[in-house]
C-alpha positions as CSV (number, residue, x, y, z in Angstrom):
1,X,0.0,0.0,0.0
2,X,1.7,3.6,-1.4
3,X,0.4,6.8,-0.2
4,X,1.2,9.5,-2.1
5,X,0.5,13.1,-0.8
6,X,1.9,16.4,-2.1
7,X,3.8,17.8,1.1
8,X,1.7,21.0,1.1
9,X,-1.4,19.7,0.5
10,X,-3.8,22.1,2.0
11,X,-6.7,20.5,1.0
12,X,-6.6,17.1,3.0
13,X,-4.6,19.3,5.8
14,X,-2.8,16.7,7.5
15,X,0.0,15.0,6.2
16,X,0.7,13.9,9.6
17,X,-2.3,12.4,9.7
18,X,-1.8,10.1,6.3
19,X,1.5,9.2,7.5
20,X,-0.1,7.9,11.0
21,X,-2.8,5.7,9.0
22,X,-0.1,4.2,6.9
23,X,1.4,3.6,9.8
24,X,-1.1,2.0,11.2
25,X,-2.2,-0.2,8.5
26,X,-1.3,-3.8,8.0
27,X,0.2,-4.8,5.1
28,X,3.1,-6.5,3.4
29,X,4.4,-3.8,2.2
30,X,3.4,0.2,2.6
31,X,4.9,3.3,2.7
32,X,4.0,7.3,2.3
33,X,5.7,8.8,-0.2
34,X,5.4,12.9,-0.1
35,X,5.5,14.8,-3.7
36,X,6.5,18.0,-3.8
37,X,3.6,20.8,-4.4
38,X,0.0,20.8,-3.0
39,X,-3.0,18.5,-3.5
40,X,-2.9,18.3,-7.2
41,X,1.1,17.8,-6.5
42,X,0.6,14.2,-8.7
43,X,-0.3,16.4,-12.0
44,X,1.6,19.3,-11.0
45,X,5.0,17.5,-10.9
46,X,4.4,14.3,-12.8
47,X,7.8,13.7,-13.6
48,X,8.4,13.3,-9.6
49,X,5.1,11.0,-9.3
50,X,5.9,9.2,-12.0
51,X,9.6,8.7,-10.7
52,X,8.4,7.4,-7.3
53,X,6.1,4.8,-9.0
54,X,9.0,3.3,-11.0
55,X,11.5,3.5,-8.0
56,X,8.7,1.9,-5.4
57,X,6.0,0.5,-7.3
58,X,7.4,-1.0,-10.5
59,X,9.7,-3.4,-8.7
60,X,7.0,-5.2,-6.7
61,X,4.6,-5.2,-10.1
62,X,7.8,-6.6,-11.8
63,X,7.9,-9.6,-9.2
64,X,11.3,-8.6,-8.3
């Protein structure tokens, strides 16, 4: 499970909050990943979304 949150996201409010519930959560694998920018930070800075998915997400999809 990947969260990903722009780090100034003043929509949602709390990023301390998301990293808490990830922290709570039980799974295999999970991690919050903060992207730079606000709540739209995933469309805003794609190239550093897209980044994190292949560093974090891409492995585990690839079995490896």
């Amino acid at each position: 499970m990947f969260v990903f949150e722009g780090d100034e996201d003043f929509t949602t409010r709390r990023p301390r909050l998301a990293r808490q519930y990830v922290k709570s959560m039980k799974a295999p694998r999970k991690e919050f990943v903060p992207i730079h920018g606000g709540h739209f930070a995933m469309f805003i800075h794609s190239d550093e979304f897209l980044r994190e998915l292949l560093k974090r997400v891409r492995p585990l999809a690839a079995g490896n």
